[in-house]
C-alpha positions as CSV (number, residue, x, y, z in Angstrom):
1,X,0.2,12.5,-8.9
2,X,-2.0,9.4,-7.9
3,X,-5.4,9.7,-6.7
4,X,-6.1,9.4,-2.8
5,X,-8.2,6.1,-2.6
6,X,-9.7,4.7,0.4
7,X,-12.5,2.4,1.0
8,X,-14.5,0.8,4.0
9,X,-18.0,-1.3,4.7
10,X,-20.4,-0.1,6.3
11,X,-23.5,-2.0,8.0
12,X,-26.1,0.3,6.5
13,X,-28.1,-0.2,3.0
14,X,-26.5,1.8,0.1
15,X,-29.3,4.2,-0.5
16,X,-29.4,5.0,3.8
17,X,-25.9,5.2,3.1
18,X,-25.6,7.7,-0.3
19,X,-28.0,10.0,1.0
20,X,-26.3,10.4,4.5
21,X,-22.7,11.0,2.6
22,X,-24.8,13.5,-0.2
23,X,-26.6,15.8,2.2
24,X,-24.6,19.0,2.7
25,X,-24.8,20.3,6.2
26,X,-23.7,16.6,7.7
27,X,-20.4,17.0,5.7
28,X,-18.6,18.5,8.8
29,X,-20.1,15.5,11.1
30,X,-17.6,12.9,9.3
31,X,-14.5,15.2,7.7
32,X,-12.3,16.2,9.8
33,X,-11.5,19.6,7.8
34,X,-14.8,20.7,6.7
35,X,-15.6,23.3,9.4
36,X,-19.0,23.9,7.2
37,X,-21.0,22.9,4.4
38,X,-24.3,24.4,2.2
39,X,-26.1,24.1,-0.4
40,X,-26.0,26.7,-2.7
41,X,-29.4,26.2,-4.7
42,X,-32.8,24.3,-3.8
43,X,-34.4,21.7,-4.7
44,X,-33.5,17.9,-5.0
45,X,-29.7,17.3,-5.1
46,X,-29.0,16.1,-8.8
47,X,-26.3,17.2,-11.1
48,X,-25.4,21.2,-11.2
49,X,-26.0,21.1,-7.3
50,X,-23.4,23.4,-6.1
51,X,-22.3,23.3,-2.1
52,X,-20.2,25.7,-0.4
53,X,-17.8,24.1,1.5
54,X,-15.3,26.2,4.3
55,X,-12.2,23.9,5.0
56,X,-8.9,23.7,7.1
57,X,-6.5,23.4,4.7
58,X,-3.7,23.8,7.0
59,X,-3.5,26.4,9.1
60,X,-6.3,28.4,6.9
61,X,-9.6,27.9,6.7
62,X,-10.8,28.3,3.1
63,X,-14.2,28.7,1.6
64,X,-14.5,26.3,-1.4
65,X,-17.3,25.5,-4.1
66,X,-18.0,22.1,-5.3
67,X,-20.2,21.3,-7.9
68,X,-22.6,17.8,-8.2
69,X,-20.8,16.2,-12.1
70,X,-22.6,12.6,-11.8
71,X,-24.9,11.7,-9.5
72,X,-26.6,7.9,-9.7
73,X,-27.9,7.4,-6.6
74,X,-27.5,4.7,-4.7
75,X,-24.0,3.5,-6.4
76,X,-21.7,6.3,-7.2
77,X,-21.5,10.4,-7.7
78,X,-18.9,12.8,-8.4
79,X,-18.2,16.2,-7.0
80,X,-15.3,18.9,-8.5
81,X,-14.5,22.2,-7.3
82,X,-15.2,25.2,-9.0
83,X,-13.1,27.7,-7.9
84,X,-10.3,28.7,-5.4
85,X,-6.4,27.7,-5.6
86,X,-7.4,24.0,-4.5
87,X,-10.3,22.1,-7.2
88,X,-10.5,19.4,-5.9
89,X,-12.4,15.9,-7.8
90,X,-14.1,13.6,-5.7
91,X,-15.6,10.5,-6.7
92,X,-17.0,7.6,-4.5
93,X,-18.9,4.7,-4.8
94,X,-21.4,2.9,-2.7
95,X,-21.5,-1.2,-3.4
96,X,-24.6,-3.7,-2.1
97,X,-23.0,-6.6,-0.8
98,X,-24.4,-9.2,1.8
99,X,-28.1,-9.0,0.0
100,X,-27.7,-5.5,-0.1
101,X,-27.9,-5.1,3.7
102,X,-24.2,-3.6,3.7
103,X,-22.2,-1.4,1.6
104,X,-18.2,-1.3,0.3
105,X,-18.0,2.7,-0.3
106,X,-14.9,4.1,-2.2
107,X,-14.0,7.6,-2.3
108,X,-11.2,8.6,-4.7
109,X,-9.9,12.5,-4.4
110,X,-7.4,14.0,-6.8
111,X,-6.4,18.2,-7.1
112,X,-5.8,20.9,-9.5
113,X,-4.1,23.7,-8.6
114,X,-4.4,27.2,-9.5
115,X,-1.9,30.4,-8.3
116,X,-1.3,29.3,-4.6
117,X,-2.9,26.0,-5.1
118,X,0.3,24.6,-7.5
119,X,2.6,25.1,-4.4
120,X,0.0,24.1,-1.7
121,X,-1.9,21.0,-3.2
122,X,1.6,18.9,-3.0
123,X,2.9,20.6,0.7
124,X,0.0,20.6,2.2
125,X,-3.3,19.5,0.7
126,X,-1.9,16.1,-0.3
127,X,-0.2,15.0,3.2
128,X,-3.4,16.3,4.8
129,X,-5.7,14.2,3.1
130,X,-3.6,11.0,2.8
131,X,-4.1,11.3,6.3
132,X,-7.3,12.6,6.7
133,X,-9.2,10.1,3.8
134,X,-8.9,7.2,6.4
135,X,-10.0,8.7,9.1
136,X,-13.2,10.3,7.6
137,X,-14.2,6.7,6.2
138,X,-14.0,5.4,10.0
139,X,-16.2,8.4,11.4
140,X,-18.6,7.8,8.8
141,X,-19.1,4.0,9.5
142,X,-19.3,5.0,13.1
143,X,-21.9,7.5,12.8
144,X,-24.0,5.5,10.3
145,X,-23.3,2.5,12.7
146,X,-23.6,3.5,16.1
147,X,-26.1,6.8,16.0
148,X,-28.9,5.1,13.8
149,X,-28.6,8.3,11.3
């Protein structure tokens, strides 16, 4: 299947911008089905940094660990999920334009299933974030935007 791909400006510099979208326990204030998010291990985020992420998926809520695969801050990192039915890869990317004053971010997602995950990554998990992937992009212009984080 094709990988989920949205993308959106934002009025915020890249690096405010990567850091905001990179720091663990602000996950749930811009996707709609994290219910939490922590890191896992200390010390600067860089690759190996593993977060624990608890998710609707769903009617469920399912505790999920994703792992840091590329991380070049400010332009682009990559996440992938480490375990549970649902591994999921996410990779986004965080563009200067306007003099580097705004950014163009980009966040791809595709799955893997495993056991329970084959049947519920095309059911569920897919519709869910087609849906979801928009929506998450606009919360997180907004609360870059309009709450000066």
């Amino acid at each position: 299947m094709a990988i989920i791909r949205e993308s959106i400006d934002v009025d915020r510099r890249p690096e405010e911008v990567y850091q905001y979208v990179l720091d663990a326990p602000r996950m749930p204030e811009w996707q709609l089905s994290a219910v939490s998010a922590e890191r896992l291990d200390e010390g600067p985020v860089g690759i190996g940094t593993q977060v624990r992420v608890s998710r609707h998926i769903g009617r469920r809520v399912m505790p999920l660990t994703m792992e840091v695969t590329e991380y070049d801050p400010p332009h682009s990192w990559t996440m992938r999920g480490i375990d549970g039915p649902i591994r999921a890869r996410v990779h986004g990317e965080v563009e200067p334009y306007d003099e580097g004053r705004r950014s163009h971010v980009t966040i791809d997602i595709d799955f893997e299933g495993h056991g329970l995950g084959k049947v519920l990554v095309p059911l569920v998990v897919r519709p869910q974030v087609r849906k979801e992937l928009p929506r998450n992009e606009q919360l997180l212009k907004d609360r870059l935007e309009h709450t000066g984080e």
